[in-house]
N, C-alpha and C positions, 0 to 999 in steps of 0.2 A: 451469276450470283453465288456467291459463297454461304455454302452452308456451315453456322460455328457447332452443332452438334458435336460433330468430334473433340472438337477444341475444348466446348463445355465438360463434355467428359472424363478427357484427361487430366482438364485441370483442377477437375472433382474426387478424381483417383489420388490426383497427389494430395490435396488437403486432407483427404482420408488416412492418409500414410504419414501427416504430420509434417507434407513436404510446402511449408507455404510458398518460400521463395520460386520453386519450380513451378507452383501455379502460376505465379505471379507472373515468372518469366515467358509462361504457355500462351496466358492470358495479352502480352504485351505484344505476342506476335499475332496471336490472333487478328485484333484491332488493327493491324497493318492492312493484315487482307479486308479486315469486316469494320472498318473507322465507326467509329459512334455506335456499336451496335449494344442496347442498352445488359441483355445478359451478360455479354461481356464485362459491361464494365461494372454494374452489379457485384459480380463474382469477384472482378481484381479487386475493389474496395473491400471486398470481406479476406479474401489472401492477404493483403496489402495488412489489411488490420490483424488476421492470426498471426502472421509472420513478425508483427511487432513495429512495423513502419507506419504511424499513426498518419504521416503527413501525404504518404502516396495513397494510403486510403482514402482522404479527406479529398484528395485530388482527385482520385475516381468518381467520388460518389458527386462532387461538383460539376463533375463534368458530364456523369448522367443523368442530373436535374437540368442539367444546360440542356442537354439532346431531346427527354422530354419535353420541355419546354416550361416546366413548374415544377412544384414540390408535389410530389404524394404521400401517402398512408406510408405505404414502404418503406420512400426515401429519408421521411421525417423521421422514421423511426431509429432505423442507422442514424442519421444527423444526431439525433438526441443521444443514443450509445455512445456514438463515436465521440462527441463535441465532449461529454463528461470525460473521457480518458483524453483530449486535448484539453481541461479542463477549460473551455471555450463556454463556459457557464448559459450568458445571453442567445448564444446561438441555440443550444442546448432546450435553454428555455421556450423560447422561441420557435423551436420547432415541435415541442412538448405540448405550447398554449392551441398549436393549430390542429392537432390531433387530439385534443380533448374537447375543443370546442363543438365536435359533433354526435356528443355523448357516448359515442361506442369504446369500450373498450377490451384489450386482451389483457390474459396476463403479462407477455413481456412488456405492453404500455405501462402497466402498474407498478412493474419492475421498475423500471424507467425512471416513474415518475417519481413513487416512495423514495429510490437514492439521491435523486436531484433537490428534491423538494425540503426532505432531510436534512441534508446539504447546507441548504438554504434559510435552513431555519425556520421552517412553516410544517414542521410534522404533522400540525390539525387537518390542514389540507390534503397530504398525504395518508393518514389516515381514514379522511373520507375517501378518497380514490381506492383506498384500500379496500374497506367495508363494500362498498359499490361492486368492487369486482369480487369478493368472497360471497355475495348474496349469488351471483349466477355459478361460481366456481368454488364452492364451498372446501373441497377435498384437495384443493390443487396446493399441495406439499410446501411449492418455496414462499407461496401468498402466508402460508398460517405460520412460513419462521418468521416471517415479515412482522408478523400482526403478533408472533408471542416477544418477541423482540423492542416490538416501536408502541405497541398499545400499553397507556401508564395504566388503562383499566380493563384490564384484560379478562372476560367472565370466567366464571369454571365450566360453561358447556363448549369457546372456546379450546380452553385449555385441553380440556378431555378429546373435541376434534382434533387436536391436532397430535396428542399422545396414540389416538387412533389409528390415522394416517399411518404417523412414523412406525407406529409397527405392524403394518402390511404390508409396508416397504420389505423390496428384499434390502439384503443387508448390502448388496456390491451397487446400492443405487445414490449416489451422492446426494440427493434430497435426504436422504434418511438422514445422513449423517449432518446434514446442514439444520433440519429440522430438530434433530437430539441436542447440537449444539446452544439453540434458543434456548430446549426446554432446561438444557445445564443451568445455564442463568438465568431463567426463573425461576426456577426453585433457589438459587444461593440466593438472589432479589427477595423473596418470602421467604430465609433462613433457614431451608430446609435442605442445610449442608450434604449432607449423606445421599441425599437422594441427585444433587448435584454434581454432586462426584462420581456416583454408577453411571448417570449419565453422559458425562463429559468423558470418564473413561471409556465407556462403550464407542463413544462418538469419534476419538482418537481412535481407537483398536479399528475401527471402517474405514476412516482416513487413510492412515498407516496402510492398510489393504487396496486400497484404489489409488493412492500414490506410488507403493511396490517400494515405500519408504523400512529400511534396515535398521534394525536396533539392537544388533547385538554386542558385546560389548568391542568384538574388531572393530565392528560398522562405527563406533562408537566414537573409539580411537581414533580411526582413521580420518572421521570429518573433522576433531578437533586440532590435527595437526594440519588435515589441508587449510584452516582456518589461517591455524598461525604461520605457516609457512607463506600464502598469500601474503599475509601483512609484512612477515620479515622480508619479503623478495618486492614488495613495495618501500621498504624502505631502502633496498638495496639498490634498486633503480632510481628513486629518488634523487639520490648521489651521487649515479653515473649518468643518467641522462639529462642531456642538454634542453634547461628549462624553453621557453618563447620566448623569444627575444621583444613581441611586445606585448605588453599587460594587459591584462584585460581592463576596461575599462570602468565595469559595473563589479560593485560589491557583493561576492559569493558568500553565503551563510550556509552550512551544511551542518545540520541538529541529525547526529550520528548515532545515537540512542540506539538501546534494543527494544523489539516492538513491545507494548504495554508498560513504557516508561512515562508517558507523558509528553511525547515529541509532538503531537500532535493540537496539545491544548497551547503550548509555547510557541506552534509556529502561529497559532491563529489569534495569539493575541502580538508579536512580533510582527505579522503583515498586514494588521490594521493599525502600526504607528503610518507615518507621513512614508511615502515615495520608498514602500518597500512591497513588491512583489511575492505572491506565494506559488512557489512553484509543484506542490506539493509530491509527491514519492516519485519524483522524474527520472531519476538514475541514468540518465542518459551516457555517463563515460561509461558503466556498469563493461559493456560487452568487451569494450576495446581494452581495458585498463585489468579486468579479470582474466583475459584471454592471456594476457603480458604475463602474469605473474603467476598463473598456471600452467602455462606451457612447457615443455619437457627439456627443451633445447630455444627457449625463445633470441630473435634475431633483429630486436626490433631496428628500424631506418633512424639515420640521426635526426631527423626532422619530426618521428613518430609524436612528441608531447604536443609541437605544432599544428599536426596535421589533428590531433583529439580536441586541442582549446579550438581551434577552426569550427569544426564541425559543432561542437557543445555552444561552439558562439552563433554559429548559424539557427542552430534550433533553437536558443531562447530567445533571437528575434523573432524567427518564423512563430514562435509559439505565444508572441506579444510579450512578453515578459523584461517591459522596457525600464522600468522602475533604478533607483540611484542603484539599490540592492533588491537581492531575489535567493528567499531563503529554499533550501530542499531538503527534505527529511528525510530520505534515505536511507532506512536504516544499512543497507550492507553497503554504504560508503564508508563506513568505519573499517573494513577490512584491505580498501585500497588508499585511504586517508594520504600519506607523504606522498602520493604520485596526484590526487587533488590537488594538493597543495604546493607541490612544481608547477600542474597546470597550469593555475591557478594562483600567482604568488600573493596577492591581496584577499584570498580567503579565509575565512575565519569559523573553526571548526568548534560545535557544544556537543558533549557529550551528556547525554541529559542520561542520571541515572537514578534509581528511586529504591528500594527496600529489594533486595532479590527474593526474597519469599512471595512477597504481594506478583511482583511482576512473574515468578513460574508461574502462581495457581492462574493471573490474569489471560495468561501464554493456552493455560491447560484449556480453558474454560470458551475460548476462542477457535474457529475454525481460520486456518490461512493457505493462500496460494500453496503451491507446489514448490515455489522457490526457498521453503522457509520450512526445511527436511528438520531442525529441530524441534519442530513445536509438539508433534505429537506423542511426547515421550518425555515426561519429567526429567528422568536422570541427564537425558543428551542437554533438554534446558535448561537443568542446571549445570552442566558441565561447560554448554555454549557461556552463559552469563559468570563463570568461573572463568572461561579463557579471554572472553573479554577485558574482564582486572590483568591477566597476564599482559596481551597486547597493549594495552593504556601504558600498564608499567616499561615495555621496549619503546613506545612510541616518546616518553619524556624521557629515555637515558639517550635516544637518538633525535631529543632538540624537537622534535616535534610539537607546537604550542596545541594545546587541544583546552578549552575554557572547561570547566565540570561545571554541571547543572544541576546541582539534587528537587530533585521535584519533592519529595516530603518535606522539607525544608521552604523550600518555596511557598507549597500552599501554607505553609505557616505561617509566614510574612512576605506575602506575592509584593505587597506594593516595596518593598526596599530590596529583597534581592532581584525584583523585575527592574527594577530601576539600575541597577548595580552592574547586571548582566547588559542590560542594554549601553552602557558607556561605556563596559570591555567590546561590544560589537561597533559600538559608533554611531548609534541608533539614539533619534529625540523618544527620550522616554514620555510615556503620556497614562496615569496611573486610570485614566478614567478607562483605559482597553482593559482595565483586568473587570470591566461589567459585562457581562453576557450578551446586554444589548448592544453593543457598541464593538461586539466581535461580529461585525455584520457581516464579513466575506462569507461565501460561499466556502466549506471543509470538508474535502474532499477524501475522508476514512470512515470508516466505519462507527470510530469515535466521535463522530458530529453531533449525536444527541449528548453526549457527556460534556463536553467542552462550551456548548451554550449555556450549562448550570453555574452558578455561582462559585469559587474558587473555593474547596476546602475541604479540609486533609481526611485523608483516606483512613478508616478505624483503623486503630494499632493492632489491633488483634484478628481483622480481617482473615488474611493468613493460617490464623490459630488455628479457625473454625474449620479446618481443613487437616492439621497434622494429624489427628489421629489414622488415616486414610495415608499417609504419602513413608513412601517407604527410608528408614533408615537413615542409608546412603544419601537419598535426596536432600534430606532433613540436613546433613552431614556438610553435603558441596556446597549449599546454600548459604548456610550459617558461616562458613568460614568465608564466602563469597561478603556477604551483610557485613561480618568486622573488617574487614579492609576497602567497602564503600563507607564505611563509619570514620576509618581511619586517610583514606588519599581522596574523596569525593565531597570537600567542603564548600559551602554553599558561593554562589559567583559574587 
C-alpha cells in the first residue's frame, strides 16, 4: 500500500512557494502509484486551479466526486468556486442550492453565495445569507466589506462595526485594506468626499505594500513603455506572421476598454441580444500572445497563430460558449489587439471609453488583482489612460479597425448609439435589453449591482468632488487625456 504522505507534502511545499504547476505535476505521479486516492486529487484540483488551469481542476474535482461516490460539503463548495471562474453559472448554483439547503453555513459559503447570487441578480437573497452569517460572525472582516458594499441600507452600528474591525487590523493584512476599500465608497455614496478619499488613499498605500507594487517615477516610466512596446511589437508580428489558414468560425467581440469604463454594462446588455454568448474577462490568448511580444529575443514557430486560434478554439467549446458570437472583455487585450485580430480575422474590436477623470477616481476608489500594477497610484493611472490614446492613435496609422464606444455618450442616448453599435458589430439590435430586467444573464464583475440599474449618465461634476485632493500633475495628464477622448472617441 502506498502511502501519499510524502507526496502530500511536497506538493504543499511547492504551492507554498507559489510553484502550482510542480504540484500539479507531483500530484499526477502520485495518482499513478495511489489511482483515485481522494487527497490526492483534492489537492491537484486546487494546484490545477492556483496554477490558472481551470479545466484540469474541474477534472480533478469530478473525478473525486466520482471516487466518493457523491457530492459533499467540501466538494460542493469548490464546484461552486470553481463553476463561477468557469463561469458555469447552473452548475455553480446548483451546488450552492445543496449546501444551503441544510441551513449551516461558513463564511467562504457566504462568500460564495453573495458573488453568485449578485451575479444573478437576486442581492435580497444574498443579502439574507449575508445578515445570517454576520449574526454568528459578527467581526469577520470580508462579510462586513460585503455588507458595506452590497447593503442599500446599511445602519450606523454596522458602519461603525466595520470602521472598527478595519482598524485593529494590522495594516500588512489584506482584509484591512479590502474593508477600507468599501468604506472609500460609502462615504463618496453619502457624499462625504474627503473622508473618501483618506480612505481610498490609505487603502492604495496597503495595496501598493502587499503587492511590492513601484511607483516611483523610473518604475513609472518603465511600465509605460513596456506597455507600449507590447502593442508596437504586436503590431509588428501582426505583419510578419503567418495568419490560420482556416477562420474561425464564430464571431469574436473583444470590448478592450480600461477597467471602470463601462465594458461591463455593454457586454451584459450585448449578450442578452439573440445567439450571443458572454464570455466574460476570459483572456485566454493573454499568456501566449504577451509572452510573444515581451520576450527578449522571441523565436516564434511558423505555425505559432495556428497552434493559439487551436487552443482559444478548443477552450471556448470546452467552456460551452457555442453561440453565432461570444463577446470578451478583457481589458488587457488592448495591448496584444493586431495579434487577436490575425488570430482571429472575423473579430471585431470596441474600445469602450468614458471621461478620464471619472474613470481614475473610479480606478482610485476600487481594489484590483495583482495583474492591474496601475491602479494603485493616480499618476501611473493617469499616465496608463494617456498611453492608451497613444496606442489607439499607432493602432489606426497601422489599419488596425478598432470601433470607439463613448459610454457618457451612450447613457445619453443608449437606445440609438446601442443600436448604431450593434449594426457595426452585426448584432440584431433589441432596444428592449437596455431594461434592467431583461439583462437577465448572470455578470460576472464586480460591477453586477450597477449594471442591473436603469441606464443614465454619470454626474458631470462627479470627478469635481474629488480635485481638490488629487495632485497637480494628475489633474494635468488627465485633462489633456479628456480633450483628445473629446476629440478622436465619437460616439459608434
Amino acid at each position: 500500500m502506498t502511502t501519499v504522505q510524502p507526496i502530500l507534502q511536497k506538493a504543499i511545499a511547492h504551492l507554498s512557494n507559489g510553484e502550482a504547476p510542480q504540484a500539479f505535476a507531483t500530484l499526477a505521479e502520485g495518482l499513478k502509484a495511489a489511482p483515485g486516492n481522494p487527497q490526492l486529487l483534492q489537492l491537484m484540483a486546487a494546484a490545477a486551479w492556483q496554477g490558472g488551469d481551470l479545466y484540469a481542476a474541474d477534472d480533478a474535482l469530478k473525478t473525486l466526486i466520482k471516487v466518493q461516490g457523491d457530492h459533499t460539503p467540501a466538494t460542493d463548495l469548490m464546484t461552486a468556486q470553481l463553476c463561477l471562474d468557469l463561469l458555469e453559472f447552473d452548475r455553480a448554483r446548483a451546488a450552492l442550492d445543496r449546501l444551503l439547503a441544510n441551513g449551516k453555513t461558513t463564511p467562504g459559503l457566504v462568500k460564495t453565495a453573495v458573488r453568485l447570487l449578485t451575479w444573478q441578480g437576486e442581492t435580497p437573497l444574498a443579502l439574507q445569507i449575508l445578515e445570517r452569517q454576520l449574526g454568528q460572525t459578527p467581526h469577520a472582516a470580508d462579510l462586513l466589506a460585503l455588507s458595506v458594499t452590497q447593503d442599500p441600507n446599511l445602519t450606523p452600528a454596522r458602519l461603525e462595526s466595520a470602521e472598527n474591525v478595519m482598524s485593529a487590523l494590522a495594516d500588512s493584512d489584506e482584509m484591512k485594506t479590502r474593508l477600507l476599500f468599501a468604506l472609500a465608497r460609502y462615504s463618496d455614496k453619502i457624499g462625504d468626499h474627503e473622508k473618501a478619499w483618506s480612505q481610498a488613499t490609505q487603502a492604495n498605500q496597503f495595496s501598493t505594500q502587499q503587492n511590492g507594487f513601484n511607483y516611483t517615477d523610473e518604475a513609472r516610466s518603465a511600465f509605460q513603455k513596456q506597455l507600449k512596446n507590447r502593442a508596437g511589437r504586436a503590431v509588428v508580428f501582426a505583419n510578419t506572421l503567418s495568419a490560420p489558414e482556416t477562420p474561425t468560425e464564430q464571431n469574436m467581440i473583444y470590448l478592450v476598454g480600461a477597467p471602470r469604463t463601462g465594458s461591463s454594462l455593454l457586454q451584459s446588455i450585448l449578450s442578452a441580444l439573440p445567439d450571443v454568448d458572454s464570455a466574460g474577462e476570459r483572456g485566454a490568448m493573454l499568456p501566449y500572445l504577451n509572452g510573444l511580444c515581451d520576450a527578449v529575443s522571441p523565436t516564434p514557430a511558423d505555425d505559432f497563430l495556428t497552434q493559439v486560434q487551436q487552443a482559444d478554439l478548443s477552450g471556448l467549446k470546452r467552456g460551452g460558449f457555442t453561440a453565432e458570437t461570444v463577446i470578451d472583455k478583457t481589458t488587457h487585450n488592448f495591448f496584444i489587439l493586431p495579434l487577436l485580430a490575425r488570430t482571429h480575422a472575423n473579430a471585431k474590436f470596441v474600445n469602450v471609453v468614458r471621461r478620464p477623470q471619472d474613470v481614475a477616481i473610479s480606478m482610485f476608489l476600487h481594489e484590483f488583482p495583482s495583474a492591474f500594477p496601475e491602479t494603485c497610484d493616480l499618476q501611473t493611472i493617469a499616465d496608463t489612460l494617456h498611453t492608451r490614446t497613444d496606442i489607439a492613435a499607432m493602432y489606426d496609422e497601422a489599419d488596425v479597425e478598432i470601433i470607439a464606444h463613448n459610454h457618457d455618450a451612450f447613457c445619453l442616448e443608449p437606445s440609438k448609439i446601442g443600436g448604431a453599435l450593434s449594426e457595426k458589430l452585426s448584432l440584431d439590435w433589441s432596444a428592449d435589453k437596455l431594461a434592467p430586467e431583461n439583462r437577465n444573464s448572470a455578470v460576472p464583475t464586480f460591477s453586477a449591482g450597477q449594471v442591473r440599474k436603469p441606464i443614465k449618465p454619470s454626474p458631470a461634476d462627479h470627478w469635481k468632488r474629488f480635485e481638490p485632493f488629487m495632485p497637480p500633475q494628475v489633474l494635468e495628464t488627465l485633462g489633456y487625456s479628456a480633450r483628445r477622448v473629446d476629440l478622436i472617441y465619437r460616439p459608434a
